[in-house]
Structure formats: C-alpha cells, structure tokens
C-alpha positions, -999 to +999 in steps of 0.1 A: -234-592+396-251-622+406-230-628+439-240-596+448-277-597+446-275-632+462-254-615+491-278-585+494-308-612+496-290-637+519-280-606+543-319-592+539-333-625+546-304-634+573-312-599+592-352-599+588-351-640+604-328-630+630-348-599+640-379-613+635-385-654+638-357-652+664-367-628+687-399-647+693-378-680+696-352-664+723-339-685+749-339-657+781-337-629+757-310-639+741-314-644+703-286-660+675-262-634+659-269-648+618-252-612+606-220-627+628-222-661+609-226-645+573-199-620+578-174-645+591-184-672+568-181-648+532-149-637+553-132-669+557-144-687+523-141-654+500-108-634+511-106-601+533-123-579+505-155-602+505-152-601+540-154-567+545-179-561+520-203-582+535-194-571+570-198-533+563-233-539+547-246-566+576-235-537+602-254-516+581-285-533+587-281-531+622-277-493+624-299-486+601-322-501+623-313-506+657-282-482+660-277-456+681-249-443+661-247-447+619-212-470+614-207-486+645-222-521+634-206-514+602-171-506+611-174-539+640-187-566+613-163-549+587-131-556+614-145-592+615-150-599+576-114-587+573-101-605+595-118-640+591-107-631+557-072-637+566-081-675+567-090-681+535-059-697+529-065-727+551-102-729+545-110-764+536-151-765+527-152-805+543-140-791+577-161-773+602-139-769+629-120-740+615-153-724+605-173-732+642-138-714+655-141-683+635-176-680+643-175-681+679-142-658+675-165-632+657-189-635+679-174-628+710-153-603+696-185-583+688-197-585+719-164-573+739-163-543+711-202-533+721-196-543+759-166-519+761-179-488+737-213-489+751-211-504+787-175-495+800-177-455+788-207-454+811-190-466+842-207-499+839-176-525+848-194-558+855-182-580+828-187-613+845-225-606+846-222-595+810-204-628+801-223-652+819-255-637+812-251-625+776-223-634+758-224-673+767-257-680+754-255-658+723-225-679+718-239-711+725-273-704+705-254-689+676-231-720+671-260-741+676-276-721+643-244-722+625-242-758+621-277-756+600-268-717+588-228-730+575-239-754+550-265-736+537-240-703+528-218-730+517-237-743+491-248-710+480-212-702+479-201-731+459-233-726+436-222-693+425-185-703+419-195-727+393-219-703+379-187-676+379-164-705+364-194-713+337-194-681+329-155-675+326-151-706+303-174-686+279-149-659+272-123-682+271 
C-alpha cells in the first residue's frame, strides 16, 4: 500500500512540475517529458507489471487533462512501462547508461506514436521539421532532467524496498 501512495504522489507531483514550473522554464516551447522518465524508470527497475501500472496512470494524467481522446496517453505510456519493463533483468541501480538509453528510447517512441496518430492521419508528412524542431530538444532537455530526476526515483525506489523487506521479515 505504501508504494502505491508514494507512486500516486510522485506521479501528481511529477505531472503538476512538469505542467507547471516547466512550462514557464521551456527552452523554445519545448518543456521535459518527467511522466516519460517515471514510467520508464518504475518500468525498468520494477518489472513489466509496475511498468505498466505506472504508465497507464501517468497517461492518465495527461488525458485527463490535456487529451483530446480518454486512453491515448494511457495506452502510449502503458506500451512504454511494459516494455522498459522487459529490462529489469539487466538493471544494475550503479549504472546510468542503461537507464539514460531507456529514457531517450521512451521518449522518442512517444513522440513518433503522437507524430503519426495525430500528425500523419491529417496529411501532415513533414517529419524532419517535427524532429528537428520538437523531438530533439524534448529529448535533449528531458535527459538533461533525468540525470537529477533518476536518482531521486531511485532512492525513493530503494527506500520502499527496504521498507517492503522490513516489513516481510516481520511475518517471517
């Protein structure tokens, strides 16, 4: 119970900073995607159930909110949950490359998801703009966060495993 209220309060406070504080701190409009680094980062250090929980509930948010249609955040960030989830094998905490990787993956799988469901149906075609113009700097402004956001959800992450294992040892 307590992993889930601190993943409902780390999404809440994750979607209310990255609509909020970083909006007003956007480099050319573009703002970091902290819903991206959550998802990916309960995917790839929690399994593909985790993963998808988190996901489904940070897309959620988003079209709650911001959505033109209820599910399509969700279903997006619950396809990248699962599959960062699909890692957790070869997650090592001490190494960042793997989870820097996984980010940017997640990231600009998102954005080719939303360029071809919302820009391609409409006859819009011009993905080099798109990239250049969009999806780089989100990229590069959203790794840029992760190396603060990352250690921060890992610590919260390894926090509530011991509590969970402190917990277990009680029953045993």
């Amino acid at each position: 119970m307590r992993r889930k209220i601190a993943i409902a309060i780390l999404l809440i406070v994750c979607f209310i900073l990255q609509t909020t504080v970083f909006k007003v701190l956007a480099v050319a409009g573009i703002s970091p995607n902290l819903l991206i680094i959550v998802t990916a980062a309960f995917g790839f250090m929690r399994g593909r159930k985790e993963g998808m929980f988190v996901g489904f509930f940070a897309g959620l948010l988003i079209d709650l909110f911001y959505g033109t249609y209820i599910g399509f955040y969700a279903l997006i960030y619950m396809y990248i949950g699962y599959l960062n989830g699909f890692f957790n094998k070869i997650f090592y905490p001490e190494d960042v490359k793997l989870p820097m990787l996984l980010i940017s993956l997640s990231d600009v799988f998102c954005n080719l998801v939303v360029f071809v469901l919302f820009f391609v149906m409409r006859g819009r075609f011009d993905l080099p703009f798109y990239f250049v113009h969009i999806m780089v700097p989100e990229l590069i402004y959203t790794i840029l966060v992760t190396i603060v956001l990352y250690f921060i959800i890992l610590r919260i992450n390894k926090h509530l495993e011991k509590l969970e294992k402190r917990s277990a040892a009680k029953f045993v």
